[in-house]
C-alpha positions as a printed Julia matrix, in Angstrom:
450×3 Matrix{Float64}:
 107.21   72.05   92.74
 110.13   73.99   93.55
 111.9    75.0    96.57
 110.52   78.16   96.69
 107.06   76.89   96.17
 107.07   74.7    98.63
 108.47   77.92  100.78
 105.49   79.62   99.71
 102.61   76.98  100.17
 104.47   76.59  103.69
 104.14   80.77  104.4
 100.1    80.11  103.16
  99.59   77.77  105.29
 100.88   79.19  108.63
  98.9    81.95  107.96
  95.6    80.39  107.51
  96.68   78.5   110.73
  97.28   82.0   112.27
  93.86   82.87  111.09
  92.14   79.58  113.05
  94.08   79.89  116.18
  92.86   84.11  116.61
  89.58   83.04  116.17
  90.09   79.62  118.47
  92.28   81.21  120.91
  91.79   85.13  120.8
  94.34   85.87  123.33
  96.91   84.34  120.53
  96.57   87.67  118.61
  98.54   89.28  121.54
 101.44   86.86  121.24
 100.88   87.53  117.72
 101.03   90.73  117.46
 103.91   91.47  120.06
 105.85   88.9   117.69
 105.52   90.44  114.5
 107.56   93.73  116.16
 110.26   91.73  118.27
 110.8    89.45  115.13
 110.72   91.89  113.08
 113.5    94.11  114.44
 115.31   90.96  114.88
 114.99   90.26  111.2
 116.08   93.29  109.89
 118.98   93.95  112.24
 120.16   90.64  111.61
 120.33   90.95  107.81
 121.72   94.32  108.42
 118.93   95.82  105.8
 120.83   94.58  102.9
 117.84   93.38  101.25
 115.71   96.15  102.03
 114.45   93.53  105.18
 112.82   97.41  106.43
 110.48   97.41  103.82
 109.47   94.0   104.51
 108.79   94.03  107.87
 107.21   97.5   107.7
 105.2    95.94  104.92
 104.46   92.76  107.17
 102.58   95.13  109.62
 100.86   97.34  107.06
  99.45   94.29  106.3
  98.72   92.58  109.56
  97.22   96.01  110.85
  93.57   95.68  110.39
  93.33   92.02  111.41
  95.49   92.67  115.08
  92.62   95.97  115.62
  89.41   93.6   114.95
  91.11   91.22  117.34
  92.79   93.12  120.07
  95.81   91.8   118.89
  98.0    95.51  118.78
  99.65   96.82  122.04
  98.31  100.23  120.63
  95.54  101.2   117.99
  98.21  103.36  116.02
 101.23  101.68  116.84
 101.28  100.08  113.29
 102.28  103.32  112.01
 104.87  104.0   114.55
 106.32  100.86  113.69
 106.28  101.7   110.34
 108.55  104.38  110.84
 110.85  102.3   113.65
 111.72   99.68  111.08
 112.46  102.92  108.26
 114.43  104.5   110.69
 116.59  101.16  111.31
 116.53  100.71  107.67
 118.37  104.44  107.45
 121.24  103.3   110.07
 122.08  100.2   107.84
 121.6   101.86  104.18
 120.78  105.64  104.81
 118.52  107.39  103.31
 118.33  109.93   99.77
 119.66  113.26  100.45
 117.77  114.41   97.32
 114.23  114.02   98.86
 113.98  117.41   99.76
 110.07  117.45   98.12
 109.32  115.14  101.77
 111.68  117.48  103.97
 109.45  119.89  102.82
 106.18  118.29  103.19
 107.43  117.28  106.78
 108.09  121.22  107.62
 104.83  122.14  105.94
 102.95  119.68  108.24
 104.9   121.85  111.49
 102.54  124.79  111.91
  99.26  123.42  111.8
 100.38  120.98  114.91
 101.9   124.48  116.91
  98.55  125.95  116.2
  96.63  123.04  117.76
  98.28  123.48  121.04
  96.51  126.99  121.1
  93.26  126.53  119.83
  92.36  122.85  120.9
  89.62  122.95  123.39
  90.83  122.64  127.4
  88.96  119.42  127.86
  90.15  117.6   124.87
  93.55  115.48  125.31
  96.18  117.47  122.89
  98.72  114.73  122.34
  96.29  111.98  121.43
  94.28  114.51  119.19
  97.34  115.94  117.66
  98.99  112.09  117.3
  95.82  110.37  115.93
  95.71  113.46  112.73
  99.22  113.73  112.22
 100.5   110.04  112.3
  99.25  109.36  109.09
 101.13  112.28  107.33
 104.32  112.0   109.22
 104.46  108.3   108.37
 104.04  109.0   104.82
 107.08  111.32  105.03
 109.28  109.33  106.89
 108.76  106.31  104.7
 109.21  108.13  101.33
 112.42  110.18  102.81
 113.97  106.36  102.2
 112.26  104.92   99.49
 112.92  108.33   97.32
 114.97  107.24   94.39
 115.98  104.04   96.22
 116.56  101.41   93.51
 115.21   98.08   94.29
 114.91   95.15   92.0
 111.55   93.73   90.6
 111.87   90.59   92.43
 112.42   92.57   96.02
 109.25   94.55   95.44
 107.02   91.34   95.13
 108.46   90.4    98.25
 107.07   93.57  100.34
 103.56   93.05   98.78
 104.11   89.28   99.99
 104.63   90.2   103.09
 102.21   92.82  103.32
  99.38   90.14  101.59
 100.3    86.85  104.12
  98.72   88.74  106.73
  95.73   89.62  105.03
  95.44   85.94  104.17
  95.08   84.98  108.03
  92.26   88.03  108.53
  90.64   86.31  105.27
  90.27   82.65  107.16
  89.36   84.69  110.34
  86.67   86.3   108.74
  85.82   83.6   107.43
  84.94   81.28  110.84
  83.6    84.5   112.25
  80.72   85.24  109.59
  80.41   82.08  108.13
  76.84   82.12  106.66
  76.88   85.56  105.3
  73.27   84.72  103.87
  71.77   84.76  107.84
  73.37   87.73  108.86
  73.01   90.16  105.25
  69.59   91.9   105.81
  70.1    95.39  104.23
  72.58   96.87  102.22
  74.41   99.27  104.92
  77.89   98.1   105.77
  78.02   95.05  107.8
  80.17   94.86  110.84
  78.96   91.38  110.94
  81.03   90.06  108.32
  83.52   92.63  108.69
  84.49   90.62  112.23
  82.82   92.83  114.3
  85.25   95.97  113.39
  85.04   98.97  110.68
  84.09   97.97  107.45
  86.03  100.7   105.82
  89.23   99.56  107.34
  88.16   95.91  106.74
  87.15   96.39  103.15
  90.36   98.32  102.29
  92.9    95.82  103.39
  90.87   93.1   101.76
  90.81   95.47   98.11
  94.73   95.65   98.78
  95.25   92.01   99.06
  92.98   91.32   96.6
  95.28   93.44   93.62
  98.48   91.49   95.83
  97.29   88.11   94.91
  95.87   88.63   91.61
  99.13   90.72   91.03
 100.67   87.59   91.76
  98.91   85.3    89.03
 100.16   87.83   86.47
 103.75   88.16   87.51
 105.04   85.7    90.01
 102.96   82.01   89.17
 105.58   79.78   86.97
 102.94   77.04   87.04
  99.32   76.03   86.61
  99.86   74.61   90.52
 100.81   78.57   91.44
  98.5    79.88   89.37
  95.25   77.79   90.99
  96.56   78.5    94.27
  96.76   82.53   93.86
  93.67   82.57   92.27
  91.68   80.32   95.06
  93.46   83.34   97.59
  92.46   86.16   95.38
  88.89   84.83   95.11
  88.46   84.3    98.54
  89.45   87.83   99.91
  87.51   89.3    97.07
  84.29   87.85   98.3
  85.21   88.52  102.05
  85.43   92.16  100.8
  82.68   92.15   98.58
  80.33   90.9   101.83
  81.7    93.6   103.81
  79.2    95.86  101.51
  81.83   98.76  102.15
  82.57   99.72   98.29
  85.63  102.36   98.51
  88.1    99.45   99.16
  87.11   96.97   97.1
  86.5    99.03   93.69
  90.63  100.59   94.48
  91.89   97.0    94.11
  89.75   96.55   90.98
  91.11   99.88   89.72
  94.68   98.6    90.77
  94.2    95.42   88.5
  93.3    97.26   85.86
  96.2    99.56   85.84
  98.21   96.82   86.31
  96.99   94.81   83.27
  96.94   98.03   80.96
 100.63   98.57   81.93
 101.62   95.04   80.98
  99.72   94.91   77.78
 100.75   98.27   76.53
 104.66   96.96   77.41
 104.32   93.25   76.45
 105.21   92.18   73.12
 103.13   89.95   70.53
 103.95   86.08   72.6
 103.09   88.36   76.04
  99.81   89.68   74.77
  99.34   86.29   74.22
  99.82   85.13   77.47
  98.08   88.09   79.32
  94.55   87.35   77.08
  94.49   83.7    78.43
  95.0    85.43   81.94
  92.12   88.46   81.57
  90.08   86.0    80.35
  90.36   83.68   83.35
  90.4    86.68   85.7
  87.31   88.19   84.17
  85.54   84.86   84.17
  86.49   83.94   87.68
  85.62   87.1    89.17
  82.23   87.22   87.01
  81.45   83.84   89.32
  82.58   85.04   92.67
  80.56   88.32   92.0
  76.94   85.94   91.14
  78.23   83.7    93.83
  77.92   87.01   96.36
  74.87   88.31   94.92
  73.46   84.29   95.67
  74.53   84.66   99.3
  73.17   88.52   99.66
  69.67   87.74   97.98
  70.76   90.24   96.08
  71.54   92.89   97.88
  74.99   93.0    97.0
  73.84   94.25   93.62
  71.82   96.88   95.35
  74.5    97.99   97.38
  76.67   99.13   94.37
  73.56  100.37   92.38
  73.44  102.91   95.69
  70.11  101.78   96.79
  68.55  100.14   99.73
  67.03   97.1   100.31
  63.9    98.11   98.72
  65.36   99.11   95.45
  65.29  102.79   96.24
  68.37  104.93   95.25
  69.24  106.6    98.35
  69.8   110.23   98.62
  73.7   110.09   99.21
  76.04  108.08   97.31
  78.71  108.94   99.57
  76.69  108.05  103.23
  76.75  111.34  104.53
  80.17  112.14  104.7
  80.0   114.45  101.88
  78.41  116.87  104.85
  81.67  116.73  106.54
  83.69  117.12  103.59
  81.7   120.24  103.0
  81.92  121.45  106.33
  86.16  121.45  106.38
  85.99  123.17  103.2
  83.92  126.11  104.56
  86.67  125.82  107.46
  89.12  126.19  105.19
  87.5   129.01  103.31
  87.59  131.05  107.05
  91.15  130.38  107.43
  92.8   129.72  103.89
  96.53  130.57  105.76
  97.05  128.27  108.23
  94.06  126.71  108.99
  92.19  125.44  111.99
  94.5   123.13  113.65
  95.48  119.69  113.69
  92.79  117.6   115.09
  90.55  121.31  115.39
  88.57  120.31  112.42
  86.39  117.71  114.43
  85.71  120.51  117.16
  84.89  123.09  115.0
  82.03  120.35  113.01
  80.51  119.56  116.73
  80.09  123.56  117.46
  78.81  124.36  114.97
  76.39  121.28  113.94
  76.56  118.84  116.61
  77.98  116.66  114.88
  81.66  115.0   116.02
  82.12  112.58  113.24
  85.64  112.31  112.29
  86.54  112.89  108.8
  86.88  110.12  106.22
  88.6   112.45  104.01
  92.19  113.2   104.29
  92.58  116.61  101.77
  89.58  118.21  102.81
  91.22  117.2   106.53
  94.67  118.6   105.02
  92.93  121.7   103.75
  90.7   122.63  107.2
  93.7   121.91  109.66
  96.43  122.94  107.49
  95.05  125.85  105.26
  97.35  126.7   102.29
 100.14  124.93  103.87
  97.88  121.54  103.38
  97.7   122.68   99.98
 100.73  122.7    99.11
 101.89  119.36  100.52
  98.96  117.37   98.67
 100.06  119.14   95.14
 104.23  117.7    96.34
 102.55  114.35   97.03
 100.15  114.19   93.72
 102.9   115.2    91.34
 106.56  114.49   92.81
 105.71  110.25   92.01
 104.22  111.3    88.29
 107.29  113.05   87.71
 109.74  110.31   88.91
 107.19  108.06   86.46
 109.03  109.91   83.91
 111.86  108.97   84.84
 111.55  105.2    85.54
 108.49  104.16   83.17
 109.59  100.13   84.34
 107.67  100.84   87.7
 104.8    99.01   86.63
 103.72   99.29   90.05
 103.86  103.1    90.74
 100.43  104.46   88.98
  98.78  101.29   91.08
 100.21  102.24   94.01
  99.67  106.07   93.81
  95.99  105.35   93.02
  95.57  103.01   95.85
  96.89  106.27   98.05
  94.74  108.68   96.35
  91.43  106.79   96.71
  91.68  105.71  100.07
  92.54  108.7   101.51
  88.88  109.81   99.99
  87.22  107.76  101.81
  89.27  106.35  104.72
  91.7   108.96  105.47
  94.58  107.81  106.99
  93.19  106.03  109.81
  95.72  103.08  108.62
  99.74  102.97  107.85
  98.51  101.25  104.69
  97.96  104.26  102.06
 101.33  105.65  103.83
 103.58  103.15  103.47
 102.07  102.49   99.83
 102.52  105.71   98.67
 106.02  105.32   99.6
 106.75  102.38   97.29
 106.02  104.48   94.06
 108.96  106.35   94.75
 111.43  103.04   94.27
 113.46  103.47   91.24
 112.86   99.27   90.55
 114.67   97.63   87.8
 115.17   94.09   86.15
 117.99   92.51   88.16
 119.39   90.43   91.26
 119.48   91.43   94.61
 122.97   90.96   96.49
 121.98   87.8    98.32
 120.84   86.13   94.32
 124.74   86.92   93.18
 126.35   85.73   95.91
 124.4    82.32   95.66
 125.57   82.75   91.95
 129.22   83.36   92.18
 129.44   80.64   95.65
């Protein structure tokens, strides 16, 4: 094995130790989680962002998000997204940022009125700035992220190493999952998502981090495993979070990283030559045949019911009414919203107030563009047509992204059916607007020419 094996096995490792010690000693997610920030701005200030260090430790807590809410671990429920935009903002003093993103400028300013409105219209009893901060974070973290990855060119080799760090996290909620549910079969008695093997916390949220780090790993097999050793180890990862997912019974994430792969692999084959088509048929074939298992493996441990679950039918075998459990009410209900004020909207964080009025019914939305389109009105319009087609164009440009239709895809569907209750489909969006190419990053040629 090579140095930088060994370097990786070691970063595996600590994080499936990080993963026993949470669920050991639960008050370690604290330290944990007040770590990742104060090493984080250490790292990056340190390095001076010459490596794009921002994006990895931005990535680092994208990724660690999910697990530090099931555990307590955050010092506040949004803060990954704040910290997000702490370590972009630090990235801007040490490399600055495009001046040709005006398309985010733009979406930024769009996003203005609808949160002025909300200070008008927001009920007296409701608490404005958390209302106004839990709608809007999401949004303005999208634009703040993509205002310095616009354009930015980035090698190949720098991009793997934001999805590793975003995926070594998701490696230690994978383990901690894993001691937490640990007979799946004694707790799986219907097929409604299970907060039981989700660790006690959203399944949504749970199953969408586990689809992301599920494409990460398997992503990794393709591009980044020199060896059979590398190869067996990514796959024994990817497996593993797969079937943690799969047992979370919550379908939106997990069929986004399957729809990820398979961009991923259509990209690559379509670009390969004849020796590379080759290579990529042994790999589908193991992939298929390895994921075929896991999937039988799951339906073993469910009785079944795992199969049910993605037929859209209950225990019984009965297709149930919705396919989309219910929220297609609310989705409904913020397009009639929008239909009463097509201008500007209800207001940020109004949406969920107007629903309760007039249904009784508070449940926030899972859907960020009908959300866009109630709170924002035309305005929201018009920034989800600049985020949909400014990355297609740049695509144009710089077909070598082999990343950036995976990426935008993984935004798309997740803000369908988790909104942007996470930095993840943010700060991902963000990386399909990297300009990457084949090369070396500073650090590489300096090693080279020393």
């Amino acid at each position: 094995m090579t140095r930088n094996d060994i370097l990786y096995l070691n970063l595996i490792l600590l994080h499936v130790a990080i993963g026993f010690l949470v669920f050991v000693f639960p008050f370690t997610s604290k330290i944990y989680g007040y770590a990742i920030f104060i090493l984080g701005v250490y790292f990056v200030i340190k390095a001076q962002n010459r490596n794009n260090e921002a994006l990895m430790a931005a990535a680092y807590i994208v990724g660690s998000e999910v697990f530090l809410r099931m555990t307590g671990g955050n010092p506040l429920y949004e803060i990954s997204k704040y910290g997000v935009m702490v370590f972009v903002f630090i990235g801007m003093y040490f490399s600055g940022f495009s001046r040709n993103a005006i398309p985010y400028w733009l979406f930024l300013l769009l996003l203005i009125p609808g949160v002025i409105m909300s200070t008008f219209v927001l009920n007296v009893e409701t608490d404005i700035k958390n209302a106004i901060a839990f709608n809007i974070s999401g949004p303005v973290c999208l634009g703040v992220a993509s205002l310095y990855t616009f354009r930015r060119k980035i090698p190949l080799s720098q991009i793997n190493s934001v999805l590793l760090c975003m995926g070594l996290p998701i490696i230690s909620c994978m383990v901690y999952l894993t001691f937490y549910t640990p007979n799946v079969r004694d707790v799986i008695t219907s097929t409604q998502s299970s907060f039981e093997t989700s660790g006690g916390f959203g399944p949504n949220q749970v199953a969408t981090v586990l689809g992301l780090g599920m494409f990460i790993f398997f992503s990794r097999i393709i591009l980044e495993s020199k060896t059979k050793v590398m190869v067996i180890i990514n796959l024994i990862i990817a497996l593993n979070i797969s079937y943690r997912g799969m047992v979370t019974f919550s379908r939106g994430g997990m069929i986004t990283g399957l729809l990820m792969i398979l961009l991923l692999l259509f990209f690559l084959y379509v670009k390969s030559n004849f020796d590379g088509r080759v290579k990529l048929n042994y790999l589908i074939i193991l992939m298929a045949v390895a994921m075929m298992a896991t999937w039988m493996y799951t339906s073993f441990q469910t009785g079944g019911l795992i199969d049910k679950r993605y037929a859209n039918q209950d225990a019984a075998g009965r297709v149930k009414e919705s396919q989309l459990t219910g929220r297609e009410d609310v989705a409904k209900g913020e397009i009639n919203a929008f239909l009463k004020n097509p201008i500007f909207g209800v207001g940020v964080g109004k949406g969920v107030e107007v629903r309760k009025a007039e249904t009784g019914d508070g449940t926030l939305s899972h859907d960020e563009i009908t959300r866009m389109l109630a709170e924002h009105g035309s305005l929201g319009i018009m920034g989800l047509l600049i985020l949909f087609f400014t990355p297609l164009f740049l695509y144009l440009e710089n077909k070598f992204n082999m990343y950036l239709l995976c990426f935008v895809t993984f935004w798309f569907l997740t803000i369908n059916h988790a909104a942007m209750r996470t930095a993840a489909p943010a700060f991902v969006y963000s990386l399909s607007l990297l300009n990457v190419f084949l090369g070396e990053t500073q650090t590489q040629k300096r090693k080279k020419d020393s």
